[in-house]
Every structure is written in structure tokens, then in C-alpha cells.
N, CA, C and O atoms as a Maestro MAE file, in Angstrom:
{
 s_m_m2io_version
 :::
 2.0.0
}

f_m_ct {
 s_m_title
 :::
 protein
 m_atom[296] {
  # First column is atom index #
  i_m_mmod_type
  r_m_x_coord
  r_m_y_coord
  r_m_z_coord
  i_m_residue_number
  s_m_chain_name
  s_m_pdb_residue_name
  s_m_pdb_atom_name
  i_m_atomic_number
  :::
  1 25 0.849 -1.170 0.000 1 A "UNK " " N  " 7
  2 3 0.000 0.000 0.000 1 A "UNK " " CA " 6
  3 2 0.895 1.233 0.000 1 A "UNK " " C  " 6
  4 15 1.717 1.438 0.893 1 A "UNK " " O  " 8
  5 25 0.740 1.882 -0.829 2 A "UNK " " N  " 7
  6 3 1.416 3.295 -1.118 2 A "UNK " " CA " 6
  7 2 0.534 4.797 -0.355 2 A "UNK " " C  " 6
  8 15 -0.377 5.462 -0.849 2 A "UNK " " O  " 8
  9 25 1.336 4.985 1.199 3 A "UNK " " N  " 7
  10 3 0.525 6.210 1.600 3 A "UNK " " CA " 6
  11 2 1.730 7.262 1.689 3 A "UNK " " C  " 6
  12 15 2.868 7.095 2.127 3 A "UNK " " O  " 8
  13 25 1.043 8.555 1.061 4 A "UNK " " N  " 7
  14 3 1.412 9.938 1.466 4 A "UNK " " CA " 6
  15 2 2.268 10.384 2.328 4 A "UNK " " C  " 6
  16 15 2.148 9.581 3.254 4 A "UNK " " O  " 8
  17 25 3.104 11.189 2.648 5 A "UNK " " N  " 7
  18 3 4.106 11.369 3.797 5 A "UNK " " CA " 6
  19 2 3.370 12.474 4.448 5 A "UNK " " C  " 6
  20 15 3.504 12.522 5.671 5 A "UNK " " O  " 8
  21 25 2.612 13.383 3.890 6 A "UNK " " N  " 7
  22 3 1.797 13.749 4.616 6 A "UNK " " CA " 6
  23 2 0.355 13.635 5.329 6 A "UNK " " C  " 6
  24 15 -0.573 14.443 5.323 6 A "UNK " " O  " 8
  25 25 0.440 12.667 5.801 7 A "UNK " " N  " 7
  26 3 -0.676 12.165 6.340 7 A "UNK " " CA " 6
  27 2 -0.174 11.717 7.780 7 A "UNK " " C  " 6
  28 15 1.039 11.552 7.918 7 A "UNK " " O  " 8
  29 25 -0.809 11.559 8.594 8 A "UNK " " N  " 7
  30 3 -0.760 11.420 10.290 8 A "UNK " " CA " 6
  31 2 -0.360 10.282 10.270 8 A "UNK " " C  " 6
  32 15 -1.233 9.643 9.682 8 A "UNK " " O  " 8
  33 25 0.811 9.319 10.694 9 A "UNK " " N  " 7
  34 3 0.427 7.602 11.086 9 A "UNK " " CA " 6
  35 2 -0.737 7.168 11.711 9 A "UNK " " C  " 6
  36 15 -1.374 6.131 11.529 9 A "UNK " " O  " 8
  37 25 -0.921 8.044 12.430 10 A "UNK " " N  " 7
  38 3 -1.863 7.304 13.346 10 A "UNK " " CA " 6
  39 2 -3.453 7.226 12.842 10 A "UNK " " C  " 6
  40 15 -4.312 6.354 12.969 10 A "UNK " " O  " 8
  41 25 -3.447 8.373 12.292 11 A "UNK " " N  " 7
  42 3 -5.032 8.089 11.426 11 A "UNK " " CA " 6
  43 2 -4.985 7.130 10.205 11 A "UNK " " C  " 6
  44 15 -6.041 6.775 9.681 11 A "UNK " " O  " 8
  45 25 -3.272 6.523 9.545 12 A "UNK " " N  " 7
  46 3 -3.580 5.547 8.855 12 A "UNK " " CA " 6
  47 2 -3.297 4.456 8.886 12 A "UNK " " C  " 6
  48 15 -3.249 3.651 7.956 12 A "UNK " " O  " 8
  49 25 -2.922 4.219 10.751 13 A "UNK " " N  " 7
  50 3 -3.299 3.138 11.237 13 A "UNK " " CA " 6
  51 2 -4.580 3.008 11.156 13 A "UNK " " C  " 6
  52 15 -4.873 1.986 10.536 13 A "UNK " " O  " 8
  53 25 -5.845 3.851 11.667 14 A "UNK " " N  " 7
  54 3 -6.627 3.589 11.774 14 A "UNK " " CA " 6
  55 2 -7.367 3.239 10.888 14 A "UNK " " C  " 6
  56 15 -8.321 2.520 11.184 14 A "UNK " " O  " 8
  57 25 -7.169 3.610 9.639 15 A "UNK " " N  " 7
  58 3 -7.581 3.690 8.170 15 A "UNK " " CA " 6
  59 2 -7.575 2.135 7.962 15 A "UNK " " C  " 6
  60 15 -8.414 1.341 7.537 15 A "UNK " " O  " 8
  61 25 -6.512 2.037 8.352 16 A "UNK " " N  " 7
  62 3 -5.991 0.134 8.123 16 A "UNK " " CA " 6
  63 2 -6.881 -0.593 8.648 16 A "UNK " " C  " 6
  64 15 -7.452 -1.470 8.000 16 A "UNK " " O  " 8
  65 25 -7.252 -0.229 10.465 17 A "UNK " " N  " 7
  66 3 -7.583 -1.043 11.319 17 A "UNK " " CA " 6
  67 2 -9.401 -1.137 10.878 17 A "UNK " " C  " 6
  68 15 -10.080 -2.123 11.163 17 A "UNK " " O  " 8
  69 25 -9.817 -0.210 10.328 18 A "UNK " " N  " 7
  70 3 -11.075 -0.472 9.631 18 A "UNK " " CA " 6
  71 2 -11.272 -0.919 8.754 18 A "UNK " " C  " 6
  72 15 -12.341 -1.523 8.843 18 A "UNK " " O  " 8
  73 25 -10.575 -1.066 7.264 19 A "UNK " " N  " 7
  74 3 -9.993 -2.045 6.418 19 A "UNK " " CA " 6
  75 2 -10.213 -3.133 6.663 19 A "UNK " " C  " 6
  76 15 -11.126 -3.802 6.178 19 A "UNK " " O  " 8
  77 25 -9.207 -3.573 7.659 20 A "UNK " " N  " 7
  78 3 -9.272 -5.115 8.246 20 A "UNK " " CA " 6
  79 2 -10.213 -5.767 8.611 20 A "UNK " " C  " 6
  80 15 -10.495 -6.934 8.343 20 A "UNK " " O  " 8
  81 25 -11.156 -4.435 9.749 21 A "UNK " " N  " 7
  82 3 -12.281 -4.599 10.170 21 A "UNK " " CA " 6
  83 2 -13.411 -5.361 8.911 21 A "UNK " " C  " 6
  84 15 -13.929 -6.478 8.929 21 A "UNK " " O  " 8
  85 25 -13.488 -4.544 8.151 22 A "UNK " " N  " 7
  86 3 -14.338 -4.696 7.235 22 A "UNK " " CA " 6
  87 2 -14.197 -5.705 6.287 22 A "UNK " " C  " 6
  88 15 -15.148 -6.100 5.612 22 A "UNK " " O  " 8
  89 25 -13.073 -6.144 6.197 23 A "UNK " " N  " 7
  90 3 -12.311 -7.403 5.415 23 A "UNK " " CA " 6
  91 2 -12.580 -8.796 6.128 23 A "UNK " " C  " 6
  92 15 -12.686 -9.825 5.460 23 A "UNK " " O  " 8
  93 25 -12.696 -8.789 7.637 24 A "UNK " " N  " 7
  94 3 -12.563 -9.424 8.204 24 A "UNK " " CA " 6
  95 2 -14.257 -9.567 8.250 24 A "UNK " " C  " 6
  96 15 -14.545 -10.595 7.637 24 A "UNK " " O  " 8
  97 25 -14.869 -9.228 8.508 25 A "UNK " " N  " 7
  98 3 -16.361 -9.005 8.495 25 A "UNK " " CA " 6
  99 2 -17.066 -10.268 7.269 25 A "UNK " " C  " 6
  100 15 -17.767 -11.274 7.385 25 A "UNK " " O  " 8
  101 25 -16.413 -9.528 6.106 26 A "UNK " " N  " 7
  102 3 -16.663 -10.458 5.076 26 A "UNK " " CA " 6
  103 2 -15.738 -11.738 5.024 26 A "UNK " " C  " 6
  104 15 -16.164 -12.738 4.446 26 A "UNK " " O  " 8
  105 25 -15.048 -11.741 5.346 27 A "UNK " " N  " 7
  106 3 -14.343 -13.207 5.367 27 A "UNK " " CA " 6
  107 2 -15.100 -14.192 6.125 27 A "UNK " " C  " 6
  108 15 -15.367 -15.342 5.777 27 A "UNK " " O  " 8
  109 25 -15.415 -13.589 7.220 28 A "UNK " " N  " 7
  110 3 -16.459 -14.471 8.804 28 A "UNK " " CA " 6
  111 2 -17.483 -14.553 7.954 28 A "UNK " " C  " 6
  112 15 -17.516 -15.695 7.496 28 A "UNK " " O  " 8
  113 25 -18.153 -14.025 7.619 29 A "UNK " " N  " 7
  114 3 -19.307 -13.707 7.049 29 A "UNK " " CA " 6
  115 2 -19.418 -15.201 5.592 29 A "UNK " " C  " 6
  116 15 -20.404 -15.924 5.447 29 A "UNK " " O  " 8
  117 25 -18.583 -15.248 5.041 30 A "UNK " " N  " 7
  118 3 -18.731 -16.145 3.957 30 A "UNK " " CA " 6
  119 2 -18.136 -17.512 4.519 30 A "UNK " " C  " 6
  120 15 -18.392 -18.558 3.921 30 A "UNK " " O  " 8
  121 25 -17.347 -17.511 5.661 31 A "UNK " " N  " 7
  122 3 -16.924 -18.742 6.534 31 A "UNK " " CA " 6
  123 2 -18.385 -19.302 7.129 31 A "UNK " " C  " 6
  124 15 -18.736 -20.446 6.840 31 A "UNK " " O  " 8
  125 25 -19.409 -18.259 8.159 32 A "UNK " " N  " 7
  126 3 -20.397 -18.917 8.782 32 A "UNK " " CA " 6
  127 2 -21.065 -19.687 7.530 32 A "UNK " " C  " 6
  128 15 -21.161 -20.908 7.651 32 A "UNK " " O  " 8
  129 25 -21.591 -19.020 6.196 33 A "UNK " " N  " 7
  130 3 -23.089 -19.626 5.533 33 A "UNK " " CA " 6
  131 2 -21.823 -20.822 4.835 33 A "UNK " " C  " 6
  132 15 -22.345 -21.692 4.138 33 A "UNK " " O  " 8
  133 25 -20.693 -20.891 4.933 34 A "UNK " " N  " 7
  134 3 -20.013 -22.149 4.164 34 A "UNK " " CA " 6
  135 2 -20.432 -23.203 5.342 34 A "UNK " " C  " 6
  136 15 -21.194 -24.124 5.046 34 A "UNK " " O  " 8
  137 25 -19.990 -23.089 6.534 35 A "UNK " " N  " 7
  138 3 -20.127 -24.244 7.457 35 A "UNK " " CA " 6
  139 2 -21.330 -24.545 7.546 35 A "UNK " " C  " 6
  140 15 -21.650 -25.721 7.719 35 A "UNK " " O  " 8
  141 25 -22.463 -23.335 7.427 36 A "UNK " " N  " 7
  142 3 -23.743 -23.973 7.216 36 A "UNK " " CA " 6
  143 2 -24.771 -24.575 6.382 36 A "UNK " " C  " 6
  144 15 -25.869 -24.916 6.824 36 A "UNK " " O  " 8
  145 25 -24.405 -24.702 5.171 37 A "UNK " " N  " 7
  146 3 -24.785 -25.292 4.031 37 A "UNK " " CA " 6
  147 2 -24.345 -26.340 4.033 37 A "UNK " " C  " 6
  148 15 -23.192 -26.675 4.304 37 A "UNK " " O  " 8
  149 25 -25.510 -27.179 3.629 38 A "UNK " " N  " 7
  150 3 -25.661 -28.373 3.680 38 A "UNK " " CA " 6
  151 2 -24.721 -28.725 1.782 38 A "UNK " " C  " 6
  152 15 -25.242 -29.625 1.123 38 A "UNK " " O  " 8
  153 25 -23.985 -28.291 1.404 39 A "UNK " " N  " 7
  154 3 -23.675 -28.603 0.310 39 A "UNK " " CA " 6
  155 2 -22.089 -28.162 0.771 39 A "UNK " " C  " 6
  156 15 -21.887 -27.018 0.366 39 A "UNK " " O  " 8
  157 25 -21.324 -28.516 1.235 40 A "UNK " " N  " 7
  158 3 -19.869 -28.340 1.519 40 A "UNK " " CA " 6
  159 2 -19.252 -28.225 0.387 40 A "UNK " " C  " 6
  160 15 -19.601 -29.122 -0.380 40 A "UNK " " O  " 8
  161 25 -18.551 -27.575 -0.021 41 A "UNK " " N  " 7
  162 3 -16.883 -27.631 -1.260 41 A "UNK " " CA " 6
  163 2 -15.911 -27.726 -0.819 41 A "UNK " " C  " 6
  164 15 -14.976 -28.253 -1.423 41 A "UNK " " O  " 8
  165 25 -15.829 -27.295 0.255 42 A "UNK " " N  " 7
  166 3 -14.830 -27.691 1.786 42 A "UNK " " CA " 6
  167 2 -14.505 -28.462 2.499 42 A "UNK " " C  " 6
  168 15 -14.462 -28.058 3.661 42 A "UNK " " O  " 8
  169 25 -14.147 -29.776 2.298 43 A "UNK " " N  " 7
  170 3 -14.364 -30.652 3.614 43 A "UNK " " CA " 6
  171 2 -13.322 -29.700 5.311 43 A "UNK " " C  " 6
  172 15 -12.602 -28.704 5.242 43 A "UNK " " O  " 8
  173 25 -13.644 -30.454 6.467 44 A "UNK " " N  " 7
  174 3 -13.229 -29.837 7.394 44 A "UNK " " CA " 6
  175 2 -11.840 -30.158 7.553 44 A "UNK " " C  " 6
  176 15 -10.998 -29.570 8.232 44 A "UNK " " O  " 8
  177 25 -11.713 -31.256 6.769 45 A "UNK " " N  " 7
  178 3 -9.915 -31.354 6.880 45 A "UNK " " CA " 6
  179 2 -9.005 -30.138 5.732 45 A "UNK " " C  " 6
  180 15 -8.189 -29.293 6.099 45 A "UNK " " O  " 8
  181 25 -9.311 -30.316 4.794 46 A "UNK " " N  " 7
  182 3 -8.974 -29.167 3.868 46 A "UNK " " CA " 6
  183 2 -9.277 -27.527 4.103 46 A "UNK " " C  " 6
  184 15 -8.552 -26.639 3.652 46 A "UNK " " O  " 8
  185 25 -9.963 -27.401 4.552 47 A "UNK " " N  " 7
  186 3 -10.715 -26.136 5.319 47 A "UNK " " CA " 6
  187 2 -9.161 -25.859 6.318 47 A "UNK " " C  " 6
  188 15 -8.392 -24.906 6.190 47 A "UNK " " O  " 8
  189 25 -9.040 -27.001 7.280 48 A "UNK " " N  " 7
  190 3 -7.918 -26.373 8.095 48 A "UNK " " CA " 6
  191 2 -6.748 -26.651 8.029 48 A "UNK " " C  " 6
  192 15 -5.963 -26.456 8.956 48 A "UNK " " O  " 8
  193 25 -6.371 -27.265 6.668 49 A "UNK " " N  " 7
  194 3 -5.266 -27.010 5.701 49 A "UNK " " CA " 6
  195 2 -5.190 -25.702 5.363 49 A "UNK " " C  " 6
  196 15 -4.310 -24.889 5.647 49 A "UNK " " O  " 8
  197 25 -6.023 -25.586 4.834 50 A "UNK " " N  " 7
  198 3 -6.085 -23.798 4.334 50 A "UNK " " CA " 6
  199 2 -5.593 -22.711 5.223 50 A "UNK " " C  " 6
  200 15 -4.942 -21.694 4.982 50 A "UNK " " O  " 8
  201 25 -6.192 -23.314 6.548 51 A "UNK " " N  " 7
  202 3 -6.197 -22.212 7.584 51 A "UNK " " CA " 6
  203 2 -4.874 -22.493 8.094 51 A "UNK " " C  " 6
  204 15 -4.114 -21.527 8.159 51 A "UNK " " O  " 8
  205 25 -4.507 -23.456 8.415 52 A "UNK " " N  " 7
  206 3 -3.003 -23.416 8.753 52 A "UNK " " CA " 6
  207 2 -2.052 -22.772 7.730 52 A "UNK " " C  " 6
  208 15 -1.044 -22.313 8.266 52 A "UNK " " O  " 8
  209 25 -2.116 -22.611 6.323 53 A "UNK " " N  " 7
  210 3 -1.357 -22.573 5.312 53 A "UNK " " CA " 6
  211 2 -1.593 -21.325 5.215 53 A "UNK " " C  " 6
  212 15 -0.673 -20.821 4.572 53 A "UNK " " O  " 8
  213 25 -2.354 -20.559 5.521 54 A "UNK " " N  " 7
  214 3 -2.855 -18.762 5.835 54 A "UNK " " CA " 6
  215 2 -1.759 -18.254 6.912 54 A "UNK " " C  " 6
  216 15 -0.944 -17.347 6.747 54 A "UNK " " O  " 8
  217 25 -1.983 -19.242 8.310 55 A "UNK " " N  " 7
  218 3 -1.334 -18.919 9.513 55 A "UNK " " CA " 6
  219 2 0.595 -18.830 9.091 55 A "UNK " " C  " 6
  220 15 1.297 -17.941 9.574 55 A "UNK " " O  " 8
  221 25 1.114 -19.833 8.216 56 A "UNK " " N  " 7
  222 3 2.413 -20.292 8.035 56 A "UNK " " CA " 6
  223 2 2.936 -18.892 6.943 56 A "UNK " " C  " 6
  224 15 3.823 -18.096 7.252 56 A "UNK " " O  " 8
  225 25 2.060 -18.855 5.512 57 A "UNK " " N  " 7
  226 3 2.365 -17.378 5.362 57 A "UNK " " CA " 6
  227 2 2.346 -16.146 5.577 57 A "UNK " " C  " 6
  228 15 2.994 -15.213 5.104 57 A "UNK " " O  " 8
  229 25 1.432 -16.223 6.440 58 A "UNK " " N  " 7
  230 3 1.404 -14.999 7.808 58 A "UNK " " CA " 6
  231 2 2.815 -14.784 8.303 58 A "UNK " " C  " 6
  232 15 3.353 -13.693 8.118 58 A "UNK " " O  " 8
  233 25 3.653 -16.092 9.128 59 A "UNK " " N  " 7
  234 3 4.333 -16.197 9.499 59 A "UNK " " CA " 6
  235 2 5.711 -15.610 9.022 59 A "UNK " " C  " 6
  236 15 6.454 -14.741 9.478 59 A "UNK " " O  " 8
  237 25 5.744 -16.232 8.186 60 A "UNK " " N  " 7
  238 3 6.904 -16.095 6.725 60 A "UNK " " CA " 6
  239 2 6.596 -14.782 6.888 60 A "UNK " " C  " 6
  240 15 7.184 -14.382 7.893 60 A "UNK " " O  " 8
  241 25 5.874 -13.809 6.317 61 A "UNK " " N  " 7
  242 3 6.020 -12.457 5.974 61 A "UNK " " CA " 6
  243 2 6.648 -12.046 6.697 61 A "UNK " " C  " 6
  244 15 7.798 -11.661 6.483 61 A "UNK " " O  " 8
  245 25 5.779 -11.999 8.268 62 A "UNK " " N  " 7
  246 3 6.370 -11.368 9.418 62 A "UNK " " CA " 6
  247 2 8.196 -11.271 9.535 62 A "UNK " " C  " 6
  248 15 9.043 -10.378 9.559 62 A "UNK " " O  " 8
  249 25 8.161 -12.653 9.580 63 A "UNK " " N  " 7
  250 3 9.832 -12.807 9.808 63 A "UNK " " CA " 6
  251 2 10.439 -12.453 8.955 63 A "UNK " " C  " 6
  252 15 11.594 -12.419 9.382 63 A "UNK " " O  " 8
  253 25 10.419 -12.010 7.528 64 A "UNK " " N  " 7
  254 3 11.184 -11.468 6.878 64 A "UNK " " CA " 6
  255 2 11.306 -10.350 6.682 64 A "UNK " " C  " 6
  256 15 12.368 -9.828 6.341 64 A "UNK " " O  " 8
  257 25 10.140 -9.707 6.877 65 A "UNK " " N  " 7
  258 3 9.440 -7.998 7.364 65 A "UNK " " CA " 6
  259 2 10.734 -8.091 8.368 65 A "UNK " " C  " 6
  260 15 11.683 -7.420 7.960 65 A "UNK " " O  " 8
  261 25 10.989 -8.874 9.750 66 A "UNK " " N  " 7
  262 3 11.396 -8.879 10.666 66 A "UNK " " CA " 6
  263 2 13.022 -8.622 10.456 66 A "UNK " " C  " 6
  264 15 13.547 -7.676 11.042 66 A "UNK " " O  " 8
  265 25 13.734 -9.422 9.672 67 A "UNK " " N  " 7
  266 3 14.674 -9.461 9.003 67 A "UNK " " CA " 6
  267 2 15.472 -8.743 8.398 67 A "UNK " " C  " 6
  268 15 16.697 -8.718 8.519 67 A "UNK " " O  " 8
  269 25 14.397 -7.748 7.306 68 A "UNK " " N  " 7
  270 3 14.916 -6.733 6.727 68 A "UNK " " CA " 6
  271 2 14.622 -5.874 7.128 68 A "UNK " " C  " 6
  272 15 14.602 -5.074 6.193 68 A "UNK " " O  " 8
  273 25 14.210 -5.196 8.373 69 A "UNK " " N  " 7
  274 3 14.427 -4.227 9.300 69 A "UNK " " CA " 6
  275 2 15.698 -4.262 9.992 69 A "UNK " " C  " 6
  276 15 16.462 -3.297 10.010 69 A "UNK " " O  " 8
  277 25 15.919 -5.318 10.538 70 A "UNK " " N  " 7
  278 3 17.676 -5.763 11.454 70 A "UNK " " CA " 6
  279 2 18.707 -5.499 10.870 70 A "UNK " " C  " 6
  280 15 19.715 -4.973 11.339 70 A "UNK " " O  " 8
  281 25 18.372 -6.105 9.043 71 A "UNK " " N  " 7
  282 3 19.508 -5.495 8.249 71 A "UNK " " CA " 6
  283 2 19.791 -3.887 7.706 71 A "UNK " " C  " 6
  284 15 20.763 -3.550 7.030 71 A "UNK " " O  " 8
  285 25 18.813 -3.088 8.124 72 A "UNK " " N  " 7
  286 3 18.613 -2.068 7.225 72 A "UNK " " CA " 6
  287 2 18.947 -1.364 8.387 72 A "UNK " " C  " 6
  288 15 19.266 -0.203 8.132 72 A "UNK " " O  " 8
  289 25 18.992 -1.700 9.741 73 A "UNK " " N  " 7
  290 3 19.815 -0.825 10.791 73 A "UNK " " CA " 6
  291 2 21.142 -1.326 11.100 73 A "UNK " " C  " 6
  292 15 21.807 -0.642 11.877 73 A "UNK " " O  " 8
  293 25 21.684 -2.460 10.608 74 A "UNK " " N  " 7
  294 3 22.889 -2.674 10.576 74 A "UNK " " CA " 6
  295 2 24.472 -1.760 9.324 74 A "UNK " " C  " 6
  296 15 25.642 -2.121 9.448 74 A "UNK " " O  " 8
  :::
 }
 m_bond[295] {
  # First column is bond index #
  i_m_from
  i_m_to
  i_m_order
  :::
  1 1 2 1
  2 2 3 1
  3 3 4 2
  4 3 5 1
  5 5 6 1
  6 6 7 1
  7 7 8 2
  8 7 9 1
  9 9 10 1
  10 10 11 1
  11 11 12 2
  12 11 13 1
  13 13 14 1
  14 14 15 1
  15 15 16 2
  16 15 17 1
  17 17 18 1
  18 18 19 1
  19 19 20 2
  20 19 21 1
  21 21 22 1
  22 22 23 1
  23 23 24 2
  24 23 25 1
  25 25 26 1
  26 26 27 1
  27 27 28 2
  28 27 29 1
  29 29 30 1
  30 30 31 1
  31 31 32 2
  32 31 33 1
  33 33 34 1
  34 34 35 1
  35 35 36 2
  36 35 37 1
  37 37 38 1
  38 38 39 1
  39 39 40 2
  40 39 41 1
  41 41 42 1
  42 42 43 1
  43 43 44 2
  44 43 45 1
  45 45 46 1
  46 46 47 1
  47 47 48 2
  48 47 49 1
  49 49 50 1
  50 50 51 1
  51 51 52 2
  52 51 53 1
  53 53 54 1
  54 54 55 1
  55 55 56 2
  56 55 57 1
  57 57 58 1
  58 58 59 1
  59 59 60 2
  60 59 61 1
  61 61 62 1
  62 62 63 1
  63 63 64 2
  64 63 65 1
  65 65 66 1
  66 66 67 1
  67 67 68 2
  68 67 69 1
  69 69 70 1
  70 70 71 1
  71 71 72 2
  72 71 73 1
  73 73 74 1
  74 74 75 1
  75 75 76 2
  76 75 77 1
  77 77 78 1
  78 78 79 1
  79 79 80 2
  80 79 81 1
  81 81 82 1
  82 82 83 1
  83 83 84 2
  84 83 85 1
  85 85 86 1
  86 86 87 1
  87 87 88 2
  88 87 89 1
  89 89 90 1
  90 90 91 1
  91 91 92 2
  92 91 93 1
  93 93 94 1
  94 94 95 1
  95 95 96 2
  96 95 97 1
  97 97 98 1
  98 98 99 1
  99 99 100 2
  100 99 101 1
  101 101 102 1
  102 102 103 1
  103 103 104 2
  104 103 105 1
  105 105 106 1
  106 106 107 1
  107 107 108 2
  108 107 109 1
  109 109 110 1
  110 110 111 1
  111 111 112 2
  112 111 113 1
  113 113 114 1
  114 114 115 1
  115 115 116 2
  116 115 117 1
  117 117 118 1
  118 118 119 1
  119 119 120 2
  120 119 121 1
  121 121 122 1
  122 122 123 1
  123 123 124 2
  124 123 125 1
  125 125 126 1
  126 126 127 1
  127 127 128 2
  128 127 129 1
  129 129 130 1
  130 130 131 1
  131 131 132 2
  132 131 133 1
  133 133 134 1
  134 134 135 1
  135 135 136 2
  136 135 137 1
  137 137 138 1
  138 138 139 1
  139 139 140 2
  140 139 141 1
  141 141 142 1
  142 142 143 1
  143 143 144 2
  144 143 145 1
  145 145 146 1
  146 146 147 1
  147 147 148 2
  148 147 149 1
  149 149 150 1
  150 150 151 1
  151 151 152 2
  152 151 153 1
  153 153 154 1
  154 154 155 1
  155 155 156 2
  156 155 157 1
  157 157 158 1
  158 158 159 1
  159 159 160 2
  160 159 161 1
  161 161 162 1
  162 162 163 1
  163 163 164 2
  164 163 165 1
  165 165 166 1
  166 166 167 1
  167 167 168 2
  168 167 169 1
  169 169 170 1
  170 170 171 1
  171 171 172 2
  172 171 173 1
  173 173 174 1
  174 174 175 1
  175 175 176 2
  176 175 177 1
  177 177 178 1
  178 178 179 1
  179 179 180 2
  180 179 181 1
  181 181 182 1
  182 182 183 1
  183 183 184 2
  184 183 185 1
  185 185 186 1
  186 186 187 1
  187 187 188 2
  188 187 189 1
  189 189 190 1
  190 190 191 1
  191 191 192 2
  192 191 193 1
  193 193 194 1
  194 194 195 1
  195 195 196 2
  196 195 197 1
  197 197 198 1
  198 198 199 1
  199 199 200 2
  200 199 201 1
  201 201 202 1
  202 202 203 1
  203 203 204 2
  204 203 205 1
  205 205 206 1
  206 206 207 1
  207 207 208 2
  208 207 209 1
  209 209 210 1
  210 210 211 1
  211 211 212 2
  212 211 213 1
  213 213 214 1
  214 214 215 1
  215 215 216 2
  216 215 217 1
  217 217 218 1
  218 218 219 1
  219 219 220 2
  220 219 221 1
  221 221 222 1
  222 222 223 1
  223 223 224 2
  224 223 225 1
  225 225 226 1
  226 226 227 1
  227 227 228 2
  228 227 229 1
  229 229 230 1
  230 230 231 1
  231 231 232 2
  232 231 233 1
  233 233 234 1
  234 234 235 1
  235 235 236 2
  236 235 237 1
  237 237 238 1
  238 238 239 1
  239 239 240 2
  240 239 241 1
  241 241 242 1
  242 242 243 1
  243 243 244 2
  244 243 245 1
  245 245 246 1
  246 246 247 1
  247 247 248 2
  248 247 249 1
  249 249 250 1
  250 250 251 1
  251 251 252 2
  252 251 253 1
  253 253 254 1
  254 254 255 1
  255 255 256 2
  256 255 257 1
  257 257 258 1
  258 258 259 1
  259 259 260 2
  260 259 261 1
  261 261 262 1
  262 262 263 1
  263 263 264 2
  264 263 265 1
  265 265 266 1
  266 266 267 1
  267 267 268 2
  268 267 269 1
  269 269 270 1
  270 270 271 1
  271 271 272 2
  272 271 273 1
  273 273 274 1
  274 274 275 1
  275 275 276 2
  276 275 277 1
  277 277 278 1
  278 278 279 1
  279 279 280 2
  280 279 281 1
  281 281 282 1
  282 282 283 1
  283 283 284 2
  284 283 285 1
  285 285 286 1
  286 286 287 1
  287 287 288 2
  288 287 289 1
  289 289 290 1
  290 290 291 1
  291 291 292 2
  292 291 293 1
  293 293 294 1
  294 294 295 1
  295 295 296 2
  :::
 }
}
């Protein structure tokens, strides 16, 4: 995401944190009527394949986000 240098951090944290909000909203949102339909495309083992495989590149980012900060003050 490409923001402005003039703009507040903190209001585009917040900018973000509603983003997410709202991202997250719809993600839950299309997770509940999947688990509740009687017509699955999902089984529950693959479902938390997915979700682990979300959690692991989560991960990865972080630590390399993490990484090339350490190097960039070295």
C-alpha cells in the first residue's frame, strides 16, 4: 500500500484497522453460511489445511518484514 508522507500515522493506522475490520467481516461472514450449508466444497480437513497454510504465510512475511528491518539498521 502506497501512503502519502503527509498524512498522520496514526489516522492511517486507523484507516488500516477499519480495512481489516471490514475485510474481516466479510471473510467471517462467507466462513459462517459455508459451514452452514448443507452442500460443503470444503471438507473440514482441507478447510484447516487452508487455515493453517494462511497462519504459516502470515508467518513467513512477518519474519522477513522482521529481518529486513535488522539489516537495514545494521
Amino acid at each position: 500500500m502506497v501512503v502519502p508522507r503527509v498524512n498522520d500515522p496514526s489516522s492511517i493506522g486507523w484507516d488500516l484497522v477499519g480495512l481489516g475490520a471490514v475485510g474481516g467481516v466479510l471473510v467471517v461472514r462467507g466462513l459462517v453460511a459455508g459451514v452452514r450449508s448443507q452442500h460443503r466444497t470444503l471438507s473440514v480437513q482441507r478447510l484447516f489445511l487452508l487455515l493453517t497454510s494462511l497462519r504459516n504465510s502470515w508467518d513467513l512475511l512477518v519474519s522477513v518484514g522482521a529481518a529486513i528491518q535488522i539489516a537495514a539498521r545494521s
